[in-house]
C-alpha positions as CSV (number, residue, x, y, z in Angstrom):
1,X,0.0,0.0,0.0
2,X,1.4,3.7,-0.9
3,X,1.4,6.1,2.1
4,X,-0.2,9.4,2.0
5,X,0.1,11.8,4.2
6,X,-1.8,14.6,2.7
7,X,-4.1,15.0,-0.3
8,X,-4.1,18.2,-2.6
9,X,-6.4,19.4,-5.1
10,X,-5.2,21.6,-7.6
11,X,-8.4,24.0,-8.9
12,X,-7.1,24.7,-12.5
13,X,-8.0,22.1,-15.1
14,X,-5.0,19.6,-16.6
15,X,-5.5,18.1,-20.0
16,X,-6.1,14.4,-19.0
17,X,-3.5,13.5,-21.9
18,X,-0.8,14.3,-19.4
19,X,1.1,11.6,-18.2
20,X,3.4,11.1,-15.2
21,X,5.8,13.6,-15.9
22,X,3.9,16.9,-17.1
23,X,1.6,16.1,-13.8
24,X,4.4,16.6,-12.0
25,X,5.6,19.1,-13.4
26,X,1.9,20.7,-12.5
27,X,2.5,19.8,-9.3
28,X,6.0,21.6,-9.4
29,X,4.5,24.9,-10.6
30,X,1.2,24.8,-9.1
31,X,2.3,23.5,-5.4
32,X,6.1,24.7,-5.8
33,X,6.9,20.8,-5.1
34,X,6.4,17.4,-4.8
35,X,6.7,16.2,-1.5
36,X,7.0,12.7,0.1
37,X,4.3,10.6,0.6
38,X,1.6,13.5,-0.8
39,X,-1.0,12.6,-3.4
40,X,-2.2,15.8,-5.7
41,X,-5.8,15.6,-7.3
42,X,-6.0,16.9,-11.0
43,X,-9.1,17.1,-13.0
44,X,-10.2,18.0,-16.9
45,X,-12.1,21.0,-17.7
46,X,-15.3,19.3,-17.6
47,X,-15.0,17.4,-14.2
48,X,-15.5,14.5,-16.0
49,X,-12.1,12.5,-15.2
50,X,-9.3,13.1,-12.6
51,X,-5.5,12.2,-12.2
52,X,-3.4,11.2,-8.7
53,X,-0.3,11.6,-8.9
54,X,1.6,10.3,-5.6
55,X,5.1,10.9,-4.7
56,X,6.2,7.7,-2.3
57,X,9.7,9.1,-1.5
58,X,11.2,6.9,-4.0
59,X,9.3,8.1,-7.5
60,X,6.0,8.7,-8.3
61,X,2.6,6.9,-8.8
62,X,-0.2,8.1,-11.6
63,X,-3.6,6.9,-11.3
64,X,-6.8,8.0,-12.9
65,X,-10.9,7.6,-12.6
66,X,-13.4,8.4,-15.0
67,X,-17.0,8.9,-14.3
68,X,-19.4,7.9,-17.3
69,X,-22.1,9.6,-16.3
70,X,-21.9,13.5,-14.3
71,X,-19.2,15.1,-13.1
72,X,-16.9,15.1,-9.6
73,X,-17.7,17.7,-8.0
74,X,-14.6,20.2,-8.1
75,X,-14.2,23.4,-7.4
76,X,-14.1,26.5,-9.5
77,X,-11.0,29.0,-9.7
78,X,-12.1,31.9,-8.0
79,X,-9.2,33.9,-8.7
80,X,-6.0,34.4,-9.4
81,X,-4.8,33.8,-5.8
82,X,-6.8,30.4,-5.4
83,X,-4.2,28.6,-3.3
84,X,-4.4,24.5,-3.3
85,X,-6.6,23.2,-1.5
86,X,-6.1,20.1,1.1
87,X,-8.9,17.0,1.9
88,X,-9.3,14.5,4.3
89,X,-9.2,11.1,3.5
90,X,-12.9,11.1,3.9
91,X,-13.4,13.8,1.8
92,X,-11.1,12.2,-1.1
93,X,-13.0,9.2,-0.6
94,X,-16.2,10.7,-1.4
95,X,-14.9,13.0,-4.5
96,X,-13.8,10.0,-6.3
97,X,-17.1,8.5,-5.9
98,X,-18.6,11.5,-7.5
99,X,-20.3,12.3,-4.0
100,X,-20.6,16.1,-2.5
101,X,-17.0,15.8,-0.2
102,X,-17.4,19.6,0.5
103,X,-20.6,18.7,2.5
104,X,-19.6,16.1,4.4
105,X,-19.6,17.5,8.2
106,X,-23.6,18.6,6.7
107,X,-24.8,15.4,5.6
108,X,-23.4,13.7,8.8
109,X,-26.0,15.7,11.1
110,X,-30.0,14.9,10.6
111,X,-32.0,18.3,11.2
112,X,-35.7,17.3,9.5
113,X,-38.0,14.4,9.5
């Protein structure tokens, strides 16, 4: 099993053509680095298919996920100063099931009948 430590999401959209080495060199100029045992979350335009690429200390690990039908639900750049954004393990769970991650702590609480 490959450790991670921490999941990034990168907001800007990478041309799923890209293999291992132009998404890491994504994750060079969009996180400034590729740290040990750290996963970073790229996805197409359309939110249709995303990329991991996982750096375990020794090289790096590329794995992808395409949905056939909807979208993952992925942020939108806001501006220019977006910075990366982290997730939980439970979150990253639920983003590449195509679930809403960013409304996990909501879902989790029962407020109607």
């Amino acid at each position: 099993m490959i450790r991670i430590d921490s999941l990034w999401l990168a907001v800007e959209p990478m041309d799923m053509r890209a293999g291992a080495d132009r998404l890491l060199a994504g994750v060079v100029q969009v996180f400034g680095s590729a740290q040990a045992h750290h996963g970073y979350l790229f996805a197409n335009a359309r939110a249709t298919r995303i990329k991991l690429l996982v750096h375990d200390g020794f090289g790096v690990w590329c794995a992808a996920r395409r949905l056939n039908a909807g979208r993952f639900v992925w942020p939108r750049k806001v501006s220019a100063a977006t910075a990366p954004m982290t997730l939980t393990q439970a979150q990253f769970d639920a983003l590449v099931l195509g679930l809403p991650w960013q409304r996990l702590t909501q879902m989790q609480v029962i407020t109607r009948m």
